[in-house]
Backbone of each chain as nested JSON, in Angstrom:
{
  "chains": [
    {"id": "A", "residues": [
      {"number": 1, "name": "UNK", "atoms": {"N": [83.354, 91.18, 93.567], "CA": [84.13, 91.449, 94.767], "C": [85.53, 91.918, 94.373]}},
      {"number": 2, "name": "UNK", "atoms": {"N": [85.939, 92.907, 95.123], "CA": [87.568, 93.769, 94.953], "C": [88.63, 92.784, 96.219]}},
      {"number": 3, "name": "UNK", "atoms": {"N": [89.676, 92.445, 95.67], "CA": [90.291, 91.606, 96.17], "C": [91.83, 92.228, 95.863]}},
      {"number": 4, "name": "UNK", "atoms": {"N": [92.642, 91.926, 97.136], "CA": [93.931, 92.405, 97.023], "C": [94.841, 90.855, 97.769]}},
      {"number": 5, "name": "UNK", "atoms": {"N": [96.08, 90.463, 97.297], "CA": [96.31, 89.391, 97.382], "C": [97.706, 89.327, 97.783]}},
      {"number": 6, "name": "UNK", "atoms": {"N": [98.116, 89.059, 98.067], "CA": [99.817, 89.083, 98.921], "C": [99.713, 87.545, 99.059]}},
      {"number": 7, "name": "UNK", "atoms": {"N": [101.077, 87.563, 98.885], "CA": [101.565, 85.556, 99.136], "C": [103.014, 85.958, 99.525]}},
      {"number": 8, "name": "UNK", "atoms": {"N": [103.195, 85.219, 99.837], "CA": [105.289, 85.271, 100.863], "C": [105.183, 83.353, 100.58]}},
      {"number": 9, "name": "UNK", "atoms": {"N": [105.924, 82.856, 99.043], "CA": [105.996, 81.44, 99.15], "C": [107.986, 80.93, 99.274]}},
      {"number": 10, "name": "UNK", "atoms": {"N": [107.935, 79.879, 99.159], "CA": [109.398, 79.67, 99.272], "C": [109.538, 79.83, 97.453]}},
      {"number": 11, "name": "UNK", "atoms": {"N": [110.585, 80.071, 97.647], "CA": [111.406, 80.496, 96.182], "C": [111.162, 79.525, 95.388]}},
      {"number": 12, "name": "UNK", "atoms": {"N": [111.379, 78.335, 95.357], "CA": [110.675, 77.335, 94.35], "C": [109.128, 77.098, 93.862]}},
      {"number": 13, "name": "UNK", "atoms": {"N": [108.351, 77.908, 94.598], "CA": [107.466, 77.881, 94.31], "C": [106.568, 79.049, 93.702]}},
      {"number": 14, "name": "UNK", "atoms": {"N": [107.617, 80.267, 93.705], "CA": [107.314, 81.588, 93.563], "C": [106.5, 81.391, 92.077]}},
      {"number": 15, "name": "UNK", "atoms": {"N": [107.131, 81.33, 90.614], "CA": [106.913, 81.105, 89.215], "C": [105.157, 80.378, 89.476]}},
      {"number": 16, "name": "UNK", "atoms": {"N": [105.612, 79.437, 90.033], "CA": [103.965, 78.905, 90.14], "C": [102.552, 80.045, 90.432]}},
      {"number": 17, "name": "UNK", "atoms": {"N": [103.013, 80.273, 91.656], "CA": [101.811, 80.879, 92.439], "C": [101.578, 82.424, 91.654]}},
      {"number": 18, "name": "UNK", "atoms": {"N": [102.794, 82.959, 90.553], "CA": [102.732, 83.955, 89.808], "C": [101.55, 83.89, 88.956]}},
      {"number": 19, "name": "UNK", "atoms": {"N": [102.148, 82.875, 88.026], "CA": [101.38, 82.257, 87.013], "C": [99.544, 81.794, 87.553]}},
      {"number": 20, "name": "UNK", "atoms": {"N": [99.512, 80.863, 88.605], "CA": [98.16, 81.476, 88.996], "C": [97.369, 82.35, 88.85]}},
      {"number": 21, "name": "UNK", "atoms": {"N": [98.231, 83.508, 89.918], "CA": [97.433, 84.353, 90.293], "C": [97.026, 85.28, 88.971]}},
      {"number": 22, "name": "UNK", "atoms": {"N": [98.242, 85.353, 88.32], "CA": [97.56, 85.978, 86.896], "C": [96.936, 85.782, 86.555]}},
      {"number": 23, "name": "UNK", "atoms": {"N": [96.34, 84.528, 86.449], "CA": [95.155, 83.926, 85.658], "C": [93.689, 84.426, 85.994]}},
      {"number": 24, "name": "UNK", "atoms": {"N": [93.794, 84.992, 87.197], "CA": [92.437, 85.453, 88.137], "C": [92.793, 87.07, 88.477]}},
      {"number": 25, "name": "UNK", "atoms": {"N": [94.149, 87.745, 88.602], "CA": [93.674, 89.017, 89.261], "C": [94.849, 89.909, 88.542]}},
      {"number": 26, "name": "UNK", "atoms": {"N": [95.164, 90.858, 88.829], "CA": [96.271, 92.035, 87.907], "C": [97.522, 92.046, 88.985]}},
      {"number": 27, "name": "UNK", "atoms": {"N": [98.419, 91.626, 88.595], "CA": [99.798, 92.064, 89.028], "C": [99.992, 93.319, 89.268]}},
      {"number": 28, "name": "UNK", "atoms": {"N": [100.43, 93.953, 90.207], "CA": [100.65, 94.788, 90.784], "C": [101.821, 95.314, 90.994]}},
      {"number": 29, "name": "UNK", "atoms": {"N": [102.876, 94.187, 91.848], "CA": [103.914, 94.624, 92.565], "C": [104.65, 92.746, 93.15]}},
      {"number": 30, "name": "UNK", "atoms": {"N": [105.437, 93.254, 92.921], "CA": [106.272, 91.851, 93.332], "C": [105.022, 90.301, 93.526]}},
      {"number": 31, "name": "UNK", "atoms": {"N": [104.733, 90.832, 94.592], "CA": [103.914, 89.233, 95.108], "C": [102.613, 89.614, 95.591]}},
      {"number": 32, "name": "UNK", "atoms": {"N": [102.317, 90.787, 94.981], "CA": [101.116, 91.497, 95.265], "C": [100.112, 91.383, 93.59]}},
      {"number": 33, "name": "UNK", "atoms": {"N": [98.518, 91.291, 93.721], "CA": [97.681, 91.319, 92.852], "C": [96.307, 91.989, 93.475]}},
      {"number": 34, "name": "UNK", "atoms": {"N": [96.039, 92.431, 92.312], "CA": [94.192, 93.043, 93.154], "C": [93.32, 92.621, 91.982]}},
      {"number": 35, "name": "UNK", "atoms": {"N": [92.336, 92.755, 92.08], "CA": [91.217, 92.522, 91.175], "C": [89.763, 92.774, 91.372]}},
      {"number": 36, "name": "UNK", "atoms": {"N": [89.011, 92.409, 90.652], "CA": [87.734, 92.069, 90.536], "C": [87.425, 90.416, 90.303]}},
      {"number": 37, "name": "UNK", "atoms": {"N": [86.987, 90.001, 90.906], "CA": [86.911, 88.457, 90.865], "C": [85.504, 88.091, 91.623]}},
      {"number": 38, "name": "UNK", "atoms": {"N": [84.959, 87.167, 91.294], "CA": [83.746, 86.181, 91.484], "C": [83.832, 85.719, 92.949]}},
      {"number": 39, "name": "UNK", "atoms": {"N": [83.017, 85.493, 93.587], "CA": [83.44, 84.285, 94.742], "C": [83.956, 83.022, 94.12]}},
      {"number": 40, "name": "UNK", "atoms": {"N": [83.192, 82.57, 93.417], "CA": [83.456, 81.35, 92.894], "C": [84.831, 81.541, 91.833]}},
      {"number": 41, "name": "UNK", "atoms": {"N": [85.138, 82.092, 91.367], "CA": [86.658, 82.121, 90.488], "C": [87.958, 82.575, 92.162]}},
      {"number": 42, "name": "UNK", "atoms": {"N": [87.212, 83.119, 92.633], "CA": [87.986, 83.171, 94.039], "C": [88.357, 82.11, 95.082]}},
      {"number": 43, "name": "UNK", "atoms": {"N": [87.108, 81.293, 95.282], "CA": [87.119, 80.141, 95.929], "C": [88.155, 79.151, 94.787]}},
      {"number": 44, "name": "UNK", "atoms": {"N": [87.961, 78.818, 93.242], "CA": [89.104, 78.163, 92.767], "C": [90.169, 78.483, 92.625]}},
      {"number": 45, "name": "UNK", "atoms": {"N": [90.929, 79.703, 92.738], "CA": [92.409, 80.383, 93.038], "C": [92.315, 79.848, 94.52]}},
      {"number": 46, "name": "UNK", "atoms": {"N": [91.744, 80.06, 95.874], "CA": [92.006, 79.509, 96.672], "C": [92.313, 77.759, 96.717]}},
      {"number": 47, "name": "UNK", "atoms": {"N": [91.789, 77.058, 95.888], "CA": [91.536, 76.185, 96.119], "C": [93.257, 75.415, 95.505]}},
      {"number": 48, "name": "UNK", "atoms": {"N": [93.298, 75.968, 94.14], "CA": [94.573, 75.829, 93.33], "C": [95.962, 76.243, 93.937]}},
      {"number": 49, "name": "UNK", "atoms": {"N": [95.247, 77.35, 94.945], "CA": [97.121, 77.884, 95.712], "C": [97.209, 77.057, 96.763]}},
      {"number": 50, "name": "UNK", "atoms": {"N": [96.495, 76.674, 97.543], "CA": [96.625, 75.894, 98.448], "C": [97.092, 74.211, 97.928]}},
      {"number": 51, "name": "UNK", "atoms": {"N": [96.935, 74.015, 96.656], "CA": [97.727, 72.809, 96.333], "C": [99.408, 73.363, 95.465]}},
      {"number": 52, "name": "UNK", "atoms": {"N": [99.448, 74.509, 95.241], "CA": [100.949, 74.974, 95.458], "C": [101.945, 75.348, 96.888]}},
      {"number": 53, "name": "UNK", "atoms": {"N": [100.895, 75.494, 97.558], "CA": [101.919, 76.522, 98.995], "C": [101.625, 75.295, 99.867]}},
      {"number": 54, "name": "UNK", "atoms": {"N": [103.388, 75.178, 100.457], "CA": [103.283, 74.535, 101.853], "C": [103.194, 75.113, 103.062]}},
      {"number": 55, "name": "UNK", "atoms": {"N": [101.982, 75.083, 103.579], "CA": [101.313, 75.54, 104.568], "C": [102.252, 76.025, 105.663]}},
      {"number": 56, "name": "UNK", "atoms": {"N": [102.857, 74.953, 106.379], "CA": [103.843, 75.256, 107.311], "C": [105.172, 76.554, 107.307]}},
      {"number": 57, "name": "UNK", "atoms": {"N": [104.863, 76.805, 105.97], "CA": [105.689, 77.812, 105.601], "C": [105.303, 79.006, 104.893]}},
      {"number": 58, "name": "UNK", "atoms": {"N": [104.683, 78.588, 103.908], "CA": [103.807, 79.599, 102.672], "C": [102.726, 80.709, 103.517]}},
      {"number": 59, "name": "UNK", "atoms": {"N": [102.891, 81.405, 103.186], "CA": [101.264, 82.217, 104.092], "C": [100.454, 83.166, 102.116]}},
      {"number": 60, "name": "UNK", "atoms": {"N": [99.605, 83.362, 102.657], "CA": [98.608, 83.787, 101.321], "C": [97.847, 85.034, 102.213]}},
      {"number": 61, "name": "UNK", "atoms": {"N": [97.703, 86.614, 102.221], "CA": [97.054, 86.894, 102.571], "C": [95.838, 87.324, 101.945]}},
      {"number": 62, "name": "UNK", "atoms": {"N": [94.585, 87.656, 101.855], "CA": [93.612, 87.952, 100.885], "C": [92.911, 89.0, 101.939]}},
      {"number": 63, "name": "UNK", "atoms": {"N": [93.163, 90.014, 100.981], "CA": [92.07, 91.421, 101.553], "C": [90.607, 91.658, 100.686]}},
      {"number": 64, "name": "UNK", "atoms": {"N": [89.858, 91.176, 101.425], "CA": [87.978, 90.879, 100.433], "C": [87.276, 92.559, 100.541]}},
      {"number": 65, "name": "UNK", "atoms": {"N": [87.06, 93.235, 99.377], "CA": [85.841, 94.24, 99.502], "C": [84.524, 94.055, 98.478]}},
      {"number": 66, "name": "UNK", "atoms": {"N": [83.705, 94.372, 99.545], "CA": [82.781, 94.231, 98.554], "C": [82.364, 94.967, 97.236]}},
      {"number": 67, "name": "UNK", "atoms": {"N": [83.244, 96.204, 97.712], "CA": [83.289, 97.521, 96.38], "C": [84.506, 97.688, 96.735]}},
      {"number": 68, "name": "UNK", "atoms": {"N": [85.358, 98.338, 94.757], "CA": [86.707, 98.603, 95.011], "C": [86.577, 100.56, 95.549]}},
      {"number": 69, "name": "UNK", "atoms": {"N": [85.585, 100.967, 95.389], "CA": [85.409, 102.95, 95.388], "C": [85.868, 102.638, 97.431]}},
      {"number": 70, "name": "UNK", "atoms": {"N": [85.861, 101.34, 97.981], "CA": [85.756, 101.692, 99.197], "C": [87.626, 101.472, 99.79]}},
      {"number": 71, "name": "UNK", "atoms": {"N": [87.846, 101.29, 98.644], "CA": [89.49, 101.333, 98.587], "C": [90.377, 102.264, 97.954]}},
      {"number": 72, "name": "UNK", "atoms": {"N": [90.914, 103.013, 98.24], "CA": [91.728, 104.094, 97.966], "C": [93.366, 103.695, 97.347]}},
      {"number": 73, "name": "UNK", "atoms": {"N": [93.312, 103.643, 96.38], "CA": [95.08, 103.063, 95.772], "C": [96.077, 103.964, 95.75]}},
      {"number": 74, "name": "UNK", "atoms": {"N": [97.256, 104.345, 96.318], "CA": [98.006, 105.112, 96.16], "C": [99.742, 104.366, 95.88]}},
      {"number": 75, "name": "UNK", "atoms": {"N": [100.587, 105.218, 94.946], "CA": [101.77, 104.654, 94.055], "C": [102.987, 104.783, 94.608]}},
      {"number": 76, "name": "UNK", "atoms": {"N": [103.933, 104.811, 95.404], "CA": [104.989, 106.01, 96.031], "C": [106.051, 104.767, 94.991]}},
      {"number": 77, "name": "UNK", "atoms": {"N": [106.554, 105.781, 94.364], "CA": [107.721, 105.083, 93.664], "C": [107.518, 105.023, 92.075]}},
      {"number": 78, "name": "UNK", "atoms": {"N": [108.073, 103.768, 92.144], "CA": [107.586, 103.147, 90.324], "C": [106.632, 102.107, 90.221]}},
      {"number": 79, "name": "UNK", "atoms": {"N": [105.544, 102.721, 89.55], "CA": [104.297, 101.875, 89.171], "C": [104.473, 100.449, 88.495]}},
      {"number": 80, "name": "UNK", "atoms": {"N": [105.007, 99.017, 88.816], "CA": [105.226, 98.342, 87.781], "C": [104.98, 97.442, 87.046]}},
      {"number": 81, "name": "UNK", "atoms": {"N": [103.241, 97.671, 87.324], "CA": [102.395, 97.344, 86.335], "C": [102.284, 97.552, 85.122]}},
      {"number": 82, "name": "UNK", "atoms": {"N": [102.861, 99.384, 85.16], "CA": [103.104, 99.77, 83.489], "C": [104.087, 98.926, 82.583]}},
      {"number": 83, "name": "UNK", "atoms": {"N": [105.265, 98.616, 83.33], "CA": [106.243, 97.828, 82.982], "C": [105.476, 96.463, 82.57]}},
      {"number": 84, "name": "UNK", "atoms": {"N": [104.954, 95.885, 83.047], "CA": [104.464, 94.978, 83.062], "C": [103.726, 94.381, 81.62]}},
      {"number": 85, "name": "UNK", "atoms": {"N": [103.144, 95.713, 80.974], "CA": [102.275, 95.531, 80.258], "C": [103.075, 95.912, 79.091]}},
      {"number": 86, "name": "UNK", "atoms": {"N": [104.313, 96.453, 78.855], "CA": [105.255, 96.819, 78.249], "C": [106.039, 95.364, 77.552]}},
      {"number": 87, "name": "UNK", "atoms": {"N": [106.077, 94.797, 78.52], "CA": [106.908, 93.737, 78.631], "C": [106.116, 92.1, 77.5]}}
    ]},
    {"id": "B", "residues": [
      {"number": 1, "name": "UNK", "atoms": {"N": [92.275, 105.705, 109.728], "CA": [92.273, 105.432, 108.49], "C": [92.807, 104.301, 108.771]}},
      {"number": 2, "name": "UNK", "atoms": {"N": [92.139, 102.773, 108.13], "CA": [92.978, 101.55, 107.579], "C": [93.689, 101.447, 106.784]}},
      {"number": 3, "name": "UNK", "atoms": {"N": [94.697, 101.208, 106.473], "CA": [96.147, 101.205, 105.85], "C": [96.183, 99.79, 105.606]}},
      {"number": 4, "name": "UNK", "atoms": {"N": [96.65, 99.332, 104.114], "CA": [97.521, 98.072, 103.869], "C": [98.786, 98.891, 103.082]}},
      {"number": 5, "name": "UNK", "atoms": {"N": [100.003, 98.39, 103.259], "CA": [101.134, 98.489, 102.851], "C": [101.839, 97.781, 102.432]}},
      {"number": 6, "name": "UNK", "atoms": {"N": [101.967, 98.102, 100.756], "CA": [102.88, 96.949, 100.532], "C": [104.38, 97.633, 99.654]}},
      {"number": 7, "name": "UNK", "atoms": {"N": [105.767, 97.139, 100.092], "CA": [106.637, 97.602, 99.801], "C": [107.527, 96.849, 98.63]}},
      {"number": 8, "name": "UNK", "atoms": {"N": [108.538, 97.553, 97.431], "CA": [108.936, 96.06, 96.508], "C": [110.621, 97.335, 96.499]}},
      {"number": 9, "name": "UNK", "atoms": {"N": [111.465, 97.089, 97.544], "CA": [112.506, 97.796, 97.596], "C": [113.51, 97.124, 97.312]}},
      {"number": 10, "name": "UNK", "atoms": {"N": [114.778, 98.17, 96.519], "CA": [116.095, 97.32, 96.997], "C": [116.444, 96.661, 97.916]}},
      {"number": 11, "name": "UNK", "atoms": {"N": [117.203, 95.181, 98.033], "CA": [118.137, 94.622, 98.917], "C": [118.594, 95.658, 100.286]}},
      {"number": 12, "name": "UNK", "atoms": {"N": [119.355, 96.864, 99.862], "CA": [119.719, 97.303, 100.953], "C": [118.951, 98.219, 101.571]}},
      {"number": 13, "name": "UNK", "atoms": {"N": [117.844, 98.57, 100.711], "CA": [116.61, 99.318, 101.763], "C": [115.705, 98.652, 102.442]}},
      {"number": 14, "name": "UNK", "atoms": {"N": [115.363, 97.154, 101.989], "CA": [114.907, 96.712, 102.99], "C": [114.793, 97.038, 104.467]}},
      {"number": 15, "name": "UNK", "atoms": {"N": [115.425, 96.754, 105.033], "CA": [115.725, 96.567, 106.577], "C": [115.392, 98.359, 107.283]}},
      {"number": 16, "name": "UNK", "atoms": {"N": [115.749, 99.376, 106.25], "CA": [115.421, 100.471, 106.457], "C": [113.978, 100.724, 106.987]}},
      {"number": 17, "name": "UNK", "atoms": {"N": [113.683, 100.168, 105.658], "CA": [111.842, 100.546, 105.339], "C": [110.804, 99.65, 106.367]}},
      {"number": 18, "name": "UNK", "atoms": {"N": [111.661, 98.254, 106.357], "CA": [110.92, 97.362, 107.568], "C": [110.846, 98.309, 108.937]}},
      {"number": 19, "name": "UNK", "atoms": {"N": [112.032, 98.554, 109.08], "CA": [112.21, 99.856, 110.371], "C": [111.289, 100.639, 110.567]}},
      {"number": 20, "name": "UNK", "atoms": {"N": [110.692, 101.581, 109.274], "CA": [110.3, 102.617, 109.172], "C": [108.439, 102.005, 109.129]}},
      {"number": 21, "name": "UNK", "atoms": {"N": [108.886, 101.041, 108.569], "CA": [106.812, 100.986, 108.522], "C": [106.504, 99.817, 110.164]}},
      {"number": 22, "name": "UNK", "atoms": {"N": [107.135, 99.352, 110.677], "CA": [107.083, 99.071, 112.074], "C": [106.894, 99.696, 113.004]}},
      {"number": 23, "name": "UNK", "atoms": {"N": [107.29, 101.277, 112.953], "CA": [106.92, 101.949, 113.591], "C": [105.755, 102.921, 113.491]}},
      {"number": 24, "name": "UNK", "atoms": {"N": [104.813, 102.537, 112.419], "CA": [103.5, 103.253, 112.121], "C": [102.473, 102.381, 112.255]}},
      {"number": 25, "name": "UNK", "atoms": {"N": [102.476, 100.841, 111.441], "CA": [101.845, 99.74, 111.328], "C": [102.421, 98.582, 111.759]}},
      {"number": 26, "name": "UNK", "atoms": {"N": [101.224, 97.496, 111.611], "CA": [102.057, 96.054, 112.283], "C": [102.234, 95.184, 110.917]}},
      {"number": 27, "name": "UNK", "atoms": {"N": [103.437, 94.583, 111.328], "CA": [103.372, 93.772, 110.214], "C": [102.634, 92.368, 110.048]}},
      {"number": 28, "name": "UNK", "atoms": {"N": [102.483, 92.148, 108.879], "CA": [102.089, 91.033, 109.021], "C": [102.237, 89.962, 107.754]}},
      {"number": 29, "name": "UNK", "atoms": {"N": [103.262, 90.215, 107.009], "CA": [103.731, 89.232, 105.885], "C": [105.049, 90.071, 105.072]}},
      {"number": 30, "name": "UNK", "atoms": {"N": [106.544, 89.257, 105.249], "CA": [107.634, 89.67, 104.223], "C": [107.5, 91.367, 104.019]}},
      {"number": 31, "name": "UNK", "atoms": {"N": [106.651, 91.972, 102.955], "CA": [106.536, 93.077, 103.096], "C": [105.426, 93.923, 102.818]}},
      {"number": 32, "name": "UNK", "atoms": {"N": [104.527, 93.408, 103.81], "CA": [103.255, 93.895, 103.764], "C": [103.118, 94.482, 105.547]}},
      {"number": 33, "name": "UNK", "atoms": {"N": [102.158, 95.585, 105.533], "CA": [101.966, 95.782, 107.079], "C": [100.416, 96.667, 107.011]}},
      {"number": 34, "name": "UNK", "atoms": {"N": [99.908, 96.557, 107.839], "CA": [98.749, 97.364, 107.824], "C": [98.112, 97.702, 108.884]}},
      {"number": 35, "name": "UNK", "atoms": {"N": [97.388, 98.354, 109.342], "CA": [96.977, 98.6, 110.613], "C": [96.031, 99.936, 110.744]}},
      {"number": 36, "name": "UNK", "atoms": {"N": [95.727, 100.608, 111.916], "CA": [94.943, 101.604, 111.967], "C": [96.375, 103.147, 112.246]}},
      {"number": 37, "name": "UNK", "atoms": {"N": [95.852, 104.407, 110.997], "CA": [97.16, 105.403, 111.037], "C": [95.837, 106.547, 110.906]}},
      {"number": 38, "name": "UNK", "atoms": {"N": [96.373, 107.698, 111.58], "CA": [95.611, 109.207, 111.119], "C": [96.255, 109.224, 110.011]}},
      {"number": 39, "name": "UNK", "atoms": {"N": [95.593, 110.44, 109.428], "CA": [96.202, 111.061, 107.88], "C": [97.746, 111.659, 108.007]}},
      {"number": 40, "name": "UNK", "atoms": {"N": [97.75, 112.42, 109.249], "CA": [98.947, 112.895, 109.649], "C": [99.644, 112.085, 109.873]}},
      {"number": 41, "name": "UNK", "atoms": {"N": [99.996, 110.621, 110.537], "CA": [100.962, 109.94, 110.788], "C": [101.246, 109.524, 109.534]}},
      {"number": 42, "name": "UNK", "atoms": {"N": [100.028, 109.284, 108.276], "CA": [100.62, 108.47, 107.369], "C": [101.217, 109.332, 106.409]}},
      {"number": 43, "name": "UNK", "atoms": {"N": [100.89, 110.354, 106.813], "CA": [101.65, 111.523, 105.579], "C": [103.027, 111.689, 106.5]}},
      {"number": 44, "name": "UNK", "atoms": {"N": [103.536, 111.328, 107.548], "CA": [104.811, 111.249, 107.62], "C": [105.68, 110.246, 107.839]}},
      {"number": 45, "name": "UNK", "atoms": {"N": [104.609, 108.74, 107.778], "CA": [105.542, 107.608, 107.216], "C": [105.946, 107.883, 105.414]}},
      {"number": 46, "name": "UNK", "atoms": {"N": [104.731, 108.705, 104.599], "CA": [104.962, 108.673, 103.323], "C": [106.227, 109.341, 103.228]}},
      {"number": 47, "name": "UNK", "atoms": {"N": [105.993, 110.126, 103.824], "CA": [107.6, 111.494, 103.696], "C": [109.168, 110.991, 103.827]}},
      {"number": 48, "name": "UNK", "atoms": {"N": [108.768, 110.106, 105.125], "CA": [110.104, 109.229, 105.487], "C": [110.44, 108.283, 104.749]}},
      {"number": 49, "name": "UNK", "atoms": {"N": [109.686, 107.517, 104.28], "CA": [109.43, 106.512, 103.089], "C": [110.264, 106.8, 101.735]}},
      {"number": 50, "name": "UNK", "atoms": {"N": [109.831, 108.376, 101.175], "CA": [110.202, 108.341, 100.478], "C": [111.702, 109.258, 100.402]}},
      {"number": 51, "name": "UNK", "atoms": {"N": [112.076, 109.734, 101.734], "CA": [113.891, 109.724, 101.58], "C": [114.365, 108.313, 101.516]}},
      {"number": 52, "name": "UNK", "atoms": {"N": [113.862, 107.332, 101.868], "CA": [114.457, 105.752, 101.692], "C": [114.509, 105.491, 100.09]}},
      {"number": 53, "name": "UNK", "atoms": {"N": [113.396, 105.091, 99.766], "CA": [113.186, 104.811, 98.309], "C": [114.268, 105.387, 97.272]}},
      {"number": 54, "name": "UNK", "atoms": {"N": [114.574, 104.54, 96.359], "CA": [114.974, 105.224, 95.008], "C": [113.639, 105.031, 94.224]}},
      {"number": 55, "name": "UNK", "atoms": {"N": [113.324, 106.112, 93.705], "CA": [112.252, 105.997, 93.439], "C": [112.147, 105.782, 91.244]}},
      {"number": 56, "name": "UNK", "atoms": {"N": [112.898, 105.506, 90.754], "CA": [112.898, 104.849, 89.949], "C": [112.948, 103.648, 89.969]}},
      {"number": 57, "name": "UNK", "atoms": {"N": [113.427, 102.94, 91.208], "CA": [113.654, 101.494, 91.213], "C": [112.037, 100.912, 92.043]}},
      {"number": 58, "name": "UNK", "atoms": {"N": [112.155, 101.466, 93.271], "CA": [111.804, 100.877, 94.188], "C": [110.126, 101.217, 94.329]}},
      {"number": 59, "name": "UNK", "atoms": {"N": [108.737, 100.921, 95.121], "CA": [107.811, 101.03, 95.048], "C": [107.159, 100.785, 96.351]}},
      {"number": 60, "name": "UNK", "atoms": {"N": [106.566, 101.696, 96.388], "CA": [105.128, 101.283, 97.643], "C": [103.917, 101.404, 97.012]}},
      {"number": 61, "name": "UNK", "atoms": {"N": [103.192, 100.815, 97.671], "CA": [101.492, 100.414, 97.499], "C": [100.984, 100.807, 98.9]}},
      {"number": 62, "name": "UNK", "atoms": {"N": [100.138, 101.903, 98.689], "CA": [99.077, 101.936, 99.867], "C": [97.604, 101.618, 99.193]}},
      {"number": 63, "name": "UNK", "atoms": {"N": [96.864, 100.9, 100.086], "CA": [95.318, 100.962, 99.806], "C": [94.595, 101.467, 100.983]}},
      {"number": 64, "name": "UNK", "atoms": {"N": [94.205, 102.405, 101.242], "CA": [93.6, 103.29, 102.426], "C": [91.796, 103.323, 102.3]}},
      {"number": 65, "name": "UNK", "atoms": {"N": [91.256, 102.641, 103.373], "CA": [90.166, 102.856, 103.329], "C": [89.553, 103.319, 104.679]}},
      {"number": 66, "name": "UNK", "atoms": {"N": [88.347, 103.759, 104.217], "CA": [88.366, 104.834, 105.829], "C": [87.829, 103.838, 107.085]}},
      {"number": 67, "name": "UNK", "atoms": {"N": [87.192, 102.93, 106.503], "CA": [86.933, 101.817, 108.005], "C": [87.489, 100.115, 107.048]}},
      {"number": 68, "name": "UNK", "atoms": {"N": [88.019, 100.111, 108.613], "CA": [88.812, 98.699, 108.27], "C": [87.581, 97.302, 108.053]}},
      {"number": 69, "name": "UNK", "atoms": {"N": [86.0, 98.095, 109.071], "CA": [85.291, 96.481, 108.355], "C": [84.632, 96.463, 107.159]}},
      {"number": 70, "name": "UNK", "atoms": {"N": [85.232, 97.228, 106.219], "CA": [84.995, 97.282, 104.84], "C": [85.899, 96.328, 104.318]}},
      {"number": 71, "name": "UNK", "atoms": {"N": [86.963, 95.859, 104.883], "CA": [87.674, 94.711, 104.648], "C": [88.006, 93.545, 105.343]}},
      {"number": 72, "name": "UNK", "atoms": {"N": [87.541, 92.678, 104.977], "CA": [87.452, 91.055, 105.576], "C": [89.558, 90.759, 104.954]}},
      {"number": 73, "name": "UNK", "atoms": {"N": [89.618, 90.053, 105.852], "CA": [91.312, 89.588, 105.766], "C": [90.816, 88.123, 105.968]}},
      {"number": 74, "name": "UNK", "atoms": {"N": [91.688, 87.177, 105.211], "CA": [91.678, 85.963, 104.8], "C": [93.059, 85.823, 104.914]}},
      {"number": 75, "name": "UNK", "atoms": {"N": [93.888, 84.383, 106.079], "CA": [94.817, 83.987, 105.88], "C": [95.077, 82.96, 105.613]}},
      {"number": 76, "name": "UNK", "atoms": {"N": [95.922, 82.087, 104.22], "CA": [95.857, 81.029, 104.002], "C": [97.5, 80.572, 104.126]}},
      {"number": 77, "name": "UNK", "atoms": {"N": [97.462, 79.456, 104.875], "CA": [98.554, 78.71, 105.121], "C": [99.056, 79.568, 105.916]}},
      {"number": 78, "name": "UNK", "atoms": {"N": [100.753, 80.286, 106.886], "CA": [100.88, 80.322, 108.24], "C": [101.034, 81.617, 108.135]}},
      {"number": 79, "name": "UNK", "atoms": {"N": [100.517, 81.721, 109.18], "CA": [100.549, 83.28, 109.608], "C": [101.664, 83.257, 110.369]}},
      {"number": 80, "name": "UNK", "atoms": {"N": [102.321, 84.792, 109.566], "CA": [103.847, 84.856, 109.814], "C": [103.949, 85.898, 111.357]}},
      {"number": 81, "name": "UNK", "atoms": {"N": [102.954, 86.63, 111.281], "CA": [103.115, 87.471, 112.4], "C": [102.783, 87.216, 114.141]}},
      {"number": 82, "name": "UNK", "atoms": {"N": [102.116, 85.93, 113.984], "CA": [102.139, 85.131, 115.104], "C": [103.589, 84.884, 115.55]}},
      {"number": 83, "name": "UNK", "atoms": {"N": [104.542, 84.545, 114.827], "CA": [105.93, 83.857, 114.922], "C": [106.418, 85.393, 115.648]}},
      {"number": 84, "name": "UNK", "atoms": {"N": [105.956, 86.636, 114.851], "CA": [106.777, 87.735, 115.369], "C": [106.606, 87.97, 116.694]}},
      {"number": 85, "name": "UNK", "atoms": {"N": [105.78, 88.122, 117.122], "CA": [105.394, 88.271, 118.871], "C": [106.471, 87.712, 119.19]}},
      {"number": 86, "name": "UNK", "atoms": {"N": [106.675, 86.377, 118.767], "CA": [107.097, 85.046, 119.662], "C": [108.662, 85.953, 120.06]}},
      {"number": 87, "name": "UNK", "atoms": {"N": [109.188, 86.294, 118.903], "CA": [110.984, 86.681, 118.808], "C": [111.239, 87.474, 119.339]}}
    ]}
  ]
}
């Protein structure tokens, strides 16, 4: 499954939910990740952010495809993933 | 066309770009927005978009797919765009 991932957490908790999400999908863009991921490696990133993010505040959005060809990626700016991998 | 948008701008373009993608898509997290756009509208949020941008610094992410129930949306912990109606 192709997965795109957005989180908006409070600032103390940002480093955390980074470090996560790396662990399961590709950094992208600030607080953004996409990937290829399992249900089940998906269901435990869900399971793990939800014991980082306080609900009342934190939001997590998750965009699910079942194929990534049915998603179209486009860059406007600076790519800084390249950076990323630089780094 | 389904549109997700995600933006990683300077401090002072913010508020610009929030401007500018509010009036194509809805938002629905810090700086993400997505919604249903023709090719033509989105080729002239891209245009406007990118007189905002410095585009060494700053970045957009589109993922465009041609039907939106090719993508399931998952929200975990609060949905921020409920609050927006409210304001």
């Amino acid at each position: 499954m192709y997965v795109i991932l957005v989180y908006d957490v409070g600032e103390q908790r940002v480093s955390k939910m980074l470090k996560l999400c790396r662990q399961y999908l590709n950094w992208i863009q600030n607080s953004v990740f996409e990937g290829e991921i399992t249900e089940t490696k998906l269901l435990e990133l869900v399971i793990r952010a939800k014991q980082i993010i306080v609900k009342e505040r934190d939001s997590i959005i998750l965009f699910k495809s079942r194929e990534d060809r049915w998603l179209q990626k486009e860059v406007i700016g600076m790519e800084k993933n390249k950076l990323d991998t630089i780094i």
